[in-house]
N, C-alpha and C positions, 0 to 999 in steps of 0.2 A: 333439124331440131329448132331452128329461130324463128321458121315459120311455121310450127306447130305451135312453139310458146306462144307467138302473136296471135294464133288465133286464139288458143284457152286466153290469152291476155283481153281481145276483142270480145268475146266472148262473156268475160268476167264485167266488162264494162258495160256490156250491154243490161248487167243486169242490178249493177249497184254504180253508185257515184263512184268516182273516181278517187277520191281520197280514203273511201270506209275501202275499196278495193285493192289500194296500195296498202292501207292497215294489215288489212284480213294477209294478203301477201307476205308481209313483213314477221306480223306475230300470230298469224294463225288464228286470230280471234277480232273484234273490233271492241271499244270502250262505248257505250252508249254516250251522244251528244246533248246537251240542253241547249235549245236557240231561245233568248229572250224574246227575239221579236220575227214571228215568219208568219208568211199568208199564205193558207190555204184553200183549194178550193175543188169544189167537187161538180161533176155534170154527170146526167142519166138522160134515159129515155121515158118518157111519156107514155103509158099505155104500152110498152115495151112486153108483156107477157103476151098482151092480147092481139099484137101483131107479127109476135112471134108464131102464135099457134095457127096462121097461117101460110106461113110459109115455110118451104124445105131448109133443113138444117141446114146445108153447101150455100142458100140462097141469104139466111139470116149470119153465117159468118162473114160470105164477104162483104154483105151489106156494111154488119161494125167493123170489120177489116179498115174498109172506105174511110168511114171515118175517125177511127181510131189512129190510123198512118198518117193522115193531116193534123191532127190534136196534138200526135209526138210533136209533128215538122215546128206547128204553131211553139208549141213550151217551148222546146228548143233552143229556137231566136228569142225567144224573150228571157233566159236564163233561167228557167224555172226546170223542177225536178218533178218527173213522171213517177207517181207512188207503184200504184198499182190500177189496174181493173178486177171491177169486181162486178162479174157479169155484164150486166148492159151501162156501169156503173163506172168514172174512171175520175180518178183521182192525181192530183199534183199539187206542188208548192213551191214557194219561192223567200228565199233569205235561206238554207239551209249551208249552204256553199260558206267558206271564211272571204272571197271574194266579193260576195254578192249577200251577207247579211247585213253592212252598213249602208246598202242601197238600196234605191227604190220598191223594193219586192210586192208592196200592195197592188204599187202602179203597175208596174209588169203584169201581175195578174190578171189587172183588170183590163190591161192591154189585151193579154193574150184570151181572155174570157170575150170581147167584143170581137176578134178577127176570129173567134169557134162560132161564134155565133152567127154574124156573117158570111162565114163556108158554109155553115148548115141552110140558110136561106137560102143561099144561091146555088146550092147542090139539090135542091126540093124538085125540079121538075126533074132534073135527071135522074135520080132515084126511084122517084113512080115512070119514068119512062121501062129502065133496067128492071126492077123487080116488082113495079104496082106499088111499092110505099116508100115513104121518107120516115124518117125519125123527123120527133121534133122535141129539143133536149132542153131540160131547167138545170139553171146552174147557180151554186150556192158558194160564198166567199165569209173567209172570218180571218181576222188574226189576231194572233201573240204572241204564248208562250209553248213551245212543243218538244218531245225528246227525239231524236230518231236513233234508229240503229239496228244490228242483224239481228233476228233471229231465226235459231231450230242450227242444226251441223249440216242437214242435206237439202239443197235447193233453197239455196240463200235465199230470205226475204228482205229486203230491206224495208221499212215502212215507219212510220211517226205517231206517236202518243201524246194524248193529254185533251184536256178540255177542250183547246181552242178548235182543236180535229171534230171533236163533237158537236161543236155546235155548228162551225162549218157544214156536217150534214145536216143540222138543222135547217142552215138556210136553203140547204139545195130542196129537202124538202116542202119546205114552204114556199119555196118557188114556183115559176108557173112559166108554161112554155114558151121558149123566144125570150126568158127574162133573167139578169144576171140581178137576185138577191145577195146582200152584204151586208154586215153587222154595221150598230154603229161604233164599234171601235177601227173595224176598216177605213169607216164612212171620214173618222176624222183626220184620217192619214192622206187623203187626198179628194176631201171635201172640193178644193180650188180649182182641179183639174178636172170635174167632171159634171154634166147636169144629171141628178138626180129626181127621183118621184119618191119620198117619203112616205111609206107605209104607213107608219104609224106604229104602238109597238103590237107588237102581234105573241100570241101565245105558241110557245115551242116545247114540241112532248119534252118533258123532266130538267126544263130551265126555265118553264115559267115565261113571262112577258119578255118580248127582246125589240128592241127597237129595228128596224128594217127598211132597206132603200135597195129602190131600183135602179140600176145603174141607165140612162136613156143615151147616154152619146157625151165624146169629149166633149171640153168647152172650146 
């Protein structure tokens, strides 16, 4: 029976934080969280449909398998929480944790958005070796104000709401391949630590002009 608990316990971990999971355990239910200040961030595929339709289904999952199992490894180490995926689409954020929302969480992100990005480099020829293509992923950052918490009774979701999630996809949208895009409310959270390429502000469907920087490499 303790190794049965352990694994529905592993199991239960595997798929919510560990504190909404000791909640949910406790009272059956969880209280929706507000985090003042958390970064999120979002990365996709490029041309993802169109390289999809040629290749066999077995061929295109283990492809995002590949690198979706490195993306956990990456958040991981850097304290950050894997949301979800959504299709060729995968999402995380960092400050969510009572540990880890009075620290750095921009910078981890954007830690951990430059070691995704250099795996994806350096995985390019082995990928066209394996299956004839590579991905090549835009990734979008924002932060601030977010809610998170479960919902539905069957097949826990856990996932996070609010503006700052929104625009977040905005930036990954307006990104461009090989480029980590970030607001400038990111931007001023760890302007010192990083060299930037200033967009300029650029127009985002249904928020209007946003100011925008690419992130190029620590300083």
């Amino acid at each position: 029976m303790k190794k049965e608990r352990r694994k529905s316990e592993d199991l239960l971990l595997n798929i919510l934080p560990k504190e909404t999971a000791e909640e949910l355990k406790k009272y059956g239910k969880t209280i929706p969280k507000n985090h003042p200040s958390a970064t999120v961030m979002f990365c996709d595929v490029l041309g993802f449909t169109t390289i999809s339709s040629s290749m066999t289904a077995e061929a295109l999952v283990n492809m995002l398998d590949f690198y979706i199992q490195k993306f956990d490894e990456i958040i991981t180490r850097h304290g950050l929480e894997k949301i979800k995926t959504i299709g060729d689409a995968y999402m995380c954020a960092g400050g969510l944790h009572p540990i880890s929302e009075s620290e750095n969480h921009a910078q981890k992100t954007i830690d951990a958005a430059l070691e995704i990005r250099a795996f994806v480099e350096q995985s390019q020829e082995e990928m066209i070796r394996l299956y004839g293509h590579s991905f090549s992923f835009r990734i979008g950052i924002n932060s601030g104000n977010v809610v998170s918490g479960v919902v539905g009774s069957k097949k826990y979701a856990y996932d996070i709401w609010g503006d700052t999630v929104n625009v977040a996809s905005r930036m990954e949208q307006n990104s461009e391949p090989g480029q980590i895009n970030i607001t400038g409310q990111t931007y001023l959270m760890v302007k010192d630590l990083y060299k930037f390429n200033y967009r300029g502000r650029i127009i985002a469907k249904n928020k209007g002009e946003l100011d925008m920087y690419f992130v190029e490499s620590k300083i």
